[in-house]
C-alpha positions in Angstrom: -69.0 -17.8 -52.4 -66.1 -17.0 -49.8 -64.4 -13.7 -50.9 -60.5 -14.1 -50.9 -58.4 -10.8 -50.0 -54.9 -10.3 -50.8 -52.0 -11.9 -48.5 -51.2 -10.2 -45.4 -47.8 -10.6 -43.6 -47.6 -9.9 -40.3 -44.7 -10.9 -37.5 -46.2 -13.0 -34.3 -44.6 -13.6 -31.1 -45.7 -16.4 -29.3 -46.5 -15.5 -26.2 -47.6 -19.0 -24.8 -47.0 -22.8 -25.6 -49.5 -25.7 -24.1 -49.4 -29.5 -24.9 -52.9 -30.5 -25.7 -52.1 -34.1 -26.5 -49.6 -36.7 -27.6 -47.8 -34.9 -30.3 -50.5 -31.9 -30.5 -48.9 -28.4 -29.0 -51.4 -24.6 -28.4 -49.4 -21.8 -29.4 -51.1 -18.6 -28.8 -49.1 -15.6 -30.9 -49.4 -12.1 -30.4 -48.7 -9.5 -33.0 -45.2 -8.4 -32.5 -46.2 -4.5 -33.7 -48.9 -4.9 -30.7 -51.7 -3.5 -33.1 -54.8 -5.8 -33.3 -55.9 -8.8 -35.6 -58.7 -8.3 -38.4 -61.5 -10.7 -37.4 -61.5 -14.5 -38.3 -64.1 -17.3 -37.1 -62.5 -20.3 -35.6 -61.8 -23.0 -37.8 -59.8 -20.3 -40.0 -56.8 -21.5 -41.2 -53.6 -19.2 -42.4 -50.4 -20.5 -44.2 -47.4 -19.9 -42.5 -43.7 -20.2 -42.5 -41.8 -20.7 -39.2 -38.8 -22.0 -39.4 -38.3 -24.0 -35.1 -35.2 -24.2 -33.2 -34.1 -27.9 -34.4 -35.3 -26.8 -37.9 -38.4 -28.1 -38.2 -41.0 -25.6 -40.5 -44.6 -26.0 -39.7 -46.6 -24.7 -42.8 -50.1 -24.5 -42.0 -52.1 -23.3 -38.2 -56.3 -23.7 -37.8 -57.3 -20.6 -35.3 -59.2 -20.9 -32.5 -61.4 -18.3 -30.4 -62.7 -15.9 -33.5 -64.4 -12.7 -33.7 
């Protein structure tokens, strides 16, 4: 059974934007206090709100990479 911890909120920069496909865009983030990540395996997903320059919100990100 997966364990669930309490939410975390953390600001991200993102550092570096790549179009994968028709439609499909790579964003990798950075924590803007520079101090690391915990671990996550890829495939992780995290809710998120980010509100885009012409006002779009994206509400959900799958990770890549892990640790």
């Amino acid at each position: 059974m997966p364990v669930e911890s309490a939410p975390v909120s953390r600001e991200m920069t993102i550092i570096a934007v790549r179009d994968v496909a028709e439609g499909i865009r790579e964003f990798t983030l950075a924590p803007a206090d520079g101090r690391p990540l915990d671990g996550f395996t890829a495939g992780a997903h995290v809710e998120c709100a980010v509100t885009l320059p012409d006002g779009g919100v994206v509400l959900g990100i799958n990770l890549s990479g892990g640790k």
